[in-house]
N, C-alpha and C positions, 0 to 999 in steps of 0.2 A: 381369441379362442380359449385361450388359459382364464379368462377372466369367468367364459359361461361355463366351463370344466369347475372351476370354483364354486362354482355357483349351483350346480348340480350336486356337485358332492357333498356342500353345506345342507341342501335341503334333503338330501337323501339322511343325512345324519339327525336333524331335526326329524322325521319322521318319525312317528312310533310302532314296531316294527307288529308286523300278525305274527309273528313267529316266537316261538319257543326254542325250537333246536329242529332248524332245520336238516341238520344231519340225519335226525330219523326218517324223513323220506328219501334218501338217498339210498341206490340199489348195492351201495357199498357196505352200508351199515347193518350188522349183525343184531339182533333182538336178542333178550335174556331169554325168550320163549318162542318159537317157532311153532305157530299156527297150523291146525289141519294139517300135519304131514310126518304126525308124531309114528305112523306103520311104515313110512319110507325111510325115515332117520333110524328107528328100530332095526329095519331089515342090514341096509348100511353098516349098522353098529355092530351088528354080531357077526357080518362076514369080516370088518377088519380087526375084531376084537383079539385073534390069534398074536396079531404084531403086540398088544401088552405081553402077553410072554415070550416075547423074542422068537416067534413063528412066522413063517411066510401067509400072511392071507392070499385070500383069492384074487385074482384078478376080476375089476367089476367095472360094468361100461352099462351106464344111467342114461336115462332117455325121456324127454318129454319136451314138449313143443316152451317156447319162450313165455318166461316168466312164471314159470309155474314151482319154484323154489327150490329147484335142483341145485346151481350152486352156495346158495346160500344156507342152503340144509347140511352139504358136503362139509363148507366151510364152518361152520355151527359148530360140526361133529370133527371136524381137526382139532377143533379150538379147547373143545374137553379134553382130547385126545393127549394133544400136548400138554395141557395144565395136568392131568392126571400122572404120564409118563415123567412131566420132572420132579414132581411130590415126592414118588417111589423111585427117582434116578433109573429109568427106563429107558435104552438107548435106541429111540425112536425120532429121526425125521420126518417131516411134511414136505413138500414141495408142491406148490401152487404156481399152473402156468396158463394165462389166457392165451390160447393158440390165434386169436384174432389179432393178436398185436403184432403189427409190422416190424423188421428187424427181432424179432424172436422167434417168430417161430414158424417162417415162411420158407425157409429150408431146410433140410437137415442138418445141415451143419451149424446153423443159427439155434435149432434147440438144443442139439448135443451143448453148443459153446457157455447156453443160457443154463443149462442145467447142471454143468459142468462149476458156471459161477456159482449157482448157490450153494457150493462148499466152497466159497473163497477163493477158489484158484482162478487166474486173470490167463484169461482166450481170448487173443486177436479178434476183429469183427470176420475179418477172412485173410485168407492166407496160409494155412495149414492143410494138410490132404484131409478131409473128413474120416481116415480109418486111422488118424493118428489122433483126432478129436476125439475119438469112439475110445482107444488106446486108457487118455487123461484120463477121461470119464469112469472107465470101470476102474483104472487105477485108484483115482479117487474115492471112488464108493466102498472097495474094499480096505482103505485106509482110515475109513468113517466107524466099521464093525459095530453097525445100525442096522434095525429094519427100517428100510425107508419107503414112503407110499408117493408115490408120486401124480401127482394131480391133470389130468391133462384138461381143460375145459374148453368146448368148440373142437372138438378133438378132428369134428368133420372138415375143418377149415382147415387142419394139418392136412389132412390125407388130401385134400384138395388140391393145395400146395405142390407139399412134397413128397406122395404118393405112401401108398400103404406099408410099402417095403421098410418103411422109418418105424410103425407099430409091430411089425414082426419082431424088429431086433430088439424095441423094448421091452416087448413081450419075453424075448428069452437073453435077457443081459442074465438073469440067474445062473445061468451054464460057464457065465465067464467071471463069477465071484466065490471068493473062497471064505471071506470073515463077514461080507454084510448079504443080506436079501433086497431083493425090492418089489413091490407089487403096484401094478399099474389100476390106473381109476377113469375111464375117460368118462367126457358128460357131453349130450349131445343135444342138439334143439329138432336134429333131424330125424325122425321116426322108423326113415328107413337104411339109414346110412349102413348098418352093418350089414344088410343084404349085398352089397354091392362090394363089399372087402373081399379078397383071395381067402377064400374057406381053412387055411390055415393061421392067419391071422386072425380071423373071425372066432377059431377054436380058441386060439392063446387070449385076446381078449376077453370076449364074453364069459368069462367061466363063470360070471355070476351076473344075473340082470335086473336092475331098479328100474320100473317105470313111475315115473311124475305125472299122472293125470292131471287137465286145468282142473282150477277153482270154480267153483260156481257164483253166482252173484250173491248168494246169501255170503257162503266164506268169504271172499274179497270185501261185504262191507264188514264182516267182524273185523277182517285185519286194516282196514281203513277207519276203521272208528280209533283201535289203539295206538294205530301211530300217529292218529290225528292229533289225538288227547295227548302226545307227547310234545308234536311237533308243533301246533299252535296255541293262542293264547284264549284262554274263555268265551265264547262267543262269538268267536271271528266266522266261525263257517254257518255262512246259511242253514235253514234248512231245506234239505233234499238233496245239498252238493255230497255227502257221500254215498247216496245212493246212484247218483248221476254218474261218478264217477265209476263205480262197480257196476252199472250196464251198462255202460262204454267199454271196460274192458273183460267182461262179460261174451259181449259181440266178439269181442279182439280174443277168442279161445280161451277165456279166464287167465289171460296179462296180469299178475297183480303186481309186477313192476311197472306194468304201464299206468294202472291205475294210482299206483304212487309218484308216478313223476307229471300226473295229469293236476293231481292236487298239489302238486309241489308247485310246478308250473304256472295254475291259475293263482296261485296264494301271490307268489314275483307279479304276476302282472294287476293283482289288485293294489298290489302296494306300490307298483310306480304311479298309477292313478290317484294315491292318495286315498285311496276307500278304508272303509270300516269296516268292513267284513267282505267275506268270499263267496262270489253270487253262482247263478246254475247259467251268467253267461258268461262269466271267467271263466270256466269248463268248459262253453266251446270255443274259446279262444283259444287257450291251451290245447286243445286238440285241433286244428289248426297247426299251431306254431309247432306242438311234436311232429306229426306228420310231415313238415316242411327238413325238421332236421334229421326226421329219420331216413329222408329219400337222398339228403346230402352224405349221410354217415355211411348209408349203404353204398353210395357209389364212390367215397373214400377205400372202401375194403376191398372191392373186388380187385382178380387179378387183372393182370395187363391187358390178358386178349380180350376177359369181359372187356375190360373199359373201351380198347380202342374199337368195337362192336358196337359199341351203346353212342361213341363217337361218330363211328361212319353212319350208324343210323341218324343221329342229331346234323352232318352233314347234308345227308341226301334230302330231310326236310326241310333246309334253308335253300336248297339247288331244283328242288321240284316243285312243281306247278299242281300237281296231284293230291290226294288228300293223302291215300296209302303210297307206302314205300315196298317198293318187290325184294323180295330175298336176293336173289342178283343183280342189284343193285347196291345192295349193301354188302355182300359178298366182296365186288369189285371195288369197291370202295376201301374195305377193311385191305384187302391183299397188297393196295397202293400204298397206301400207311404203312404198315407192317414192310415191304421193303423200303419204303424210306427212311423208316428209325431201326431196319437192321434185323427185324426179326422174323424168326421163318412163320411162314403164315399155315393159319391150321388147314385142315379138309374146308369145304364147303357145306358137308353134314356135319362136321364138327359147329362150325359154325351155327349153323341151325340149331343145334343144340343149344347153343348160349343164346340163341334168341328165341326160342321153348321158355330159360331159365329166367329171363330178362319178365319176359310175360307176365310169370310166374310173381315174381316178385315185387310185381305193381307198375313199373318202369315206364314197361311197352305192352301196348294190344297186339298181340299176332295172330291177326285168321287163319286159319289153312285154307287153302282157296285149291279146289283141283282145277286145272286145267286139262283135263279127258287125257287124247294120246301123251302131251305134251308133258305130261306129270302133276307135281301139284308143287306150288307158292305159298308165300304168307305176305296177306297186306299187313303191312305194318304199321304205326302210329304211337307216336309221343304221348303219353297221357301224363307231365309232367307238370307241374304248378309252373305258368309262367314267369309268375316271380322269383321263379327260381333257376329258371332255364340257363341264363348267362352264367350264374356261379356253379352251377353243374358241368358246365362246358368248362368256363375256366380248370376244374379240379382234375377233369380230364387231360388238356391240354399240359397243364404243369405235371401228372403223375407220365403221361405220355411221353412228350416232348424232353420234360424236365431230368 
């Protein structure tokens, strides 16, 4: 084995690469210019413009469906932000925090802990009451005599979590600071998330609102030509691959992170082939191979009860003779799991609800099916890539069980 490991790696080296720097298609990477979104970065810019003078901005909570340059716009406009404030010794913080990442920011106390760290001060992973975490935190902040903007991004994926009552109180930490301010930023991919917050929460956030409309196909192929012209070498890309890519994710609500990890994608798999250039059918391979990782990534994120739902459902398909799976079925299924790893099991319309969400999200088909007096059901069904079924079940079973 170490010999064909050898052996791969020597010809991978020998290859000559289509790449430039592939960093520029990477959803991490910041551009010197930021494309079609220069009246959102504006709007942005003048509501936190007060913190250069050592003023409270507004509280602002951004919105637009995925991929449509919200955080990268936010992050853009830190980045001046900061280079300007230490020019002029302007005592200004940023704090950036992806609410999607696990062990940060899936309970209160894991973000107070996380945000509390990024002023150096060292928080147990647990073990302290959460109102003595809260304690540190303002202690700290007012030790900083900063304005400091704090980032929240997936901000929906907190409240998801660890409920709204966590956004109230960052909303009014000002009340418990005497030398620093802070104003909150959330960004969200979900359109209606703040309808659904305690209308007082909703007043302390919202005090100011950006929306992100998608791209269109003409803007996603400008910005697909520039990062192309960065990120590959003369003549690697076919013609028509960036138009292909910008109607693909076009379709996909003007994605232009999709469209950049679709060309990233096909670029990797032209060059394990050994090709010369980047064809319009390395694009549907890459879409393909995204798709496949995007249905694992999502079912890495969800919480518990999602999974073990999406579980009893993958159960009662390998136990049934039938094509659809019935809601009490999978009901009964969830509630046996959930007491045998310990956990209180939800409602039965709770439940339903996570299999509405599941639906939603590509996962599973669920019909509503009435059954007259009897009430109404959902057939349900797997619509998963089978090649992926067993490591979907595996990531369940280890976040489950594990």
């Amino acid at each position: 084995m170490k010999r064909e490991l050898d052996n791969i790696f020597e010809q991978f080296l020998k290859k000559e690469s289509l790449f430039k720097n592939k960093k520029v298609l990477q959803s991490t990477y910041i551009p010197s210019e930021i494309k079609h979104r220069d009246n959102q970065i504006t709007q942005i810019a003048n509501i936190l413009s007060p913190a250069l003078r050592i003023e409270k901005p507004s509280n602002i909570f951004i919105y637009g469906k995925t991929g449509t340059g919200k955080t990268l716009s936010v992050r853009y406009l830190a980045e001046q932000m900061l280079t300007l404030s230490d020019n002029k010794k302007i005592p200004l913080k940023i704090i950036y925090i992806n609410c999607k990442l696990k062990k940060v920011a899936d309970t209160e106390y894991r973000l107070i802990a996380q945000l509390t760290r990024e002023f150096g001060k060292e928080i147990p992973p647990t073990g302290l009451p959460t109102d003595e975490v809260y304690n540190i935190f303002f202690k700290t902040l007012d030790e900083e005599n900063k304005t400091i903007i704090i980032i929240l991004d997936e901000i929906d994926q907190l409240v998801k979590k660890a409920g709204d009552g966590l956004i109230y109180n960052l909303t009014r930490i000002n009340t418990e600071l005497k030398n620093s301010q802070t104003c909150l930023l959330g960004i969200s991919n979900d359109l209606i998330f703040s309808n659904n917050l305690d209308p007082r929460v909703k007043s302390s956030l919202s005090e100011e609102e950006v929306i992100f409309p998608p791209y269109n196909a003409v803007q996603l192929q400008d910005i697909l030509k520039e990062r192309a012209s960065e990120a590959f070498k003369e003549g690697v890309l076919e013609e028509g691959v960036i138009q292909k890519c910008a109607a693909y994710a076009a379709r996909e609500h003007g994605d232009a992170r999709r469209a950049l990890e679709l060309l990233r994608v096909a670029g990797e798999l032209a060059e394990r082939k050994g090709a010369e250039k980047i064809t319009m059918k390395n694009i549907d391979e890459a879409e393909d191979t995204i798709e496949r990782d995007r249905i694992l990534e999502l079912v890495k994120n969800q919480p518990k009860q999602f999974q073990i739902t999406l579980y009893s459902i993958m159960l009662n398909k390998n136990n049934s003779k039938n094509a659809f799976i019935q809601t009490g079925d999978v009901y009964d299924m969830y509630r046996n799991l959930c007491n045998k790893i310990g956990l209180r099991p939800l409602t039965q319309r709770r439940v339903s609800d996570i299999i509405a969400e599941l639906d939603m999200l590509g996962i599973i088909n669920a019909k509503v099916i009435s059954k007259g007096r009897f009430g109404r059901t959902r057939d349900i069904s797997l619509i998963l890539p089978t090649s992926i079924e067993q490591r979907i079940k595996k990531i369940l079973e280890d976040d489950i069980f594990g």
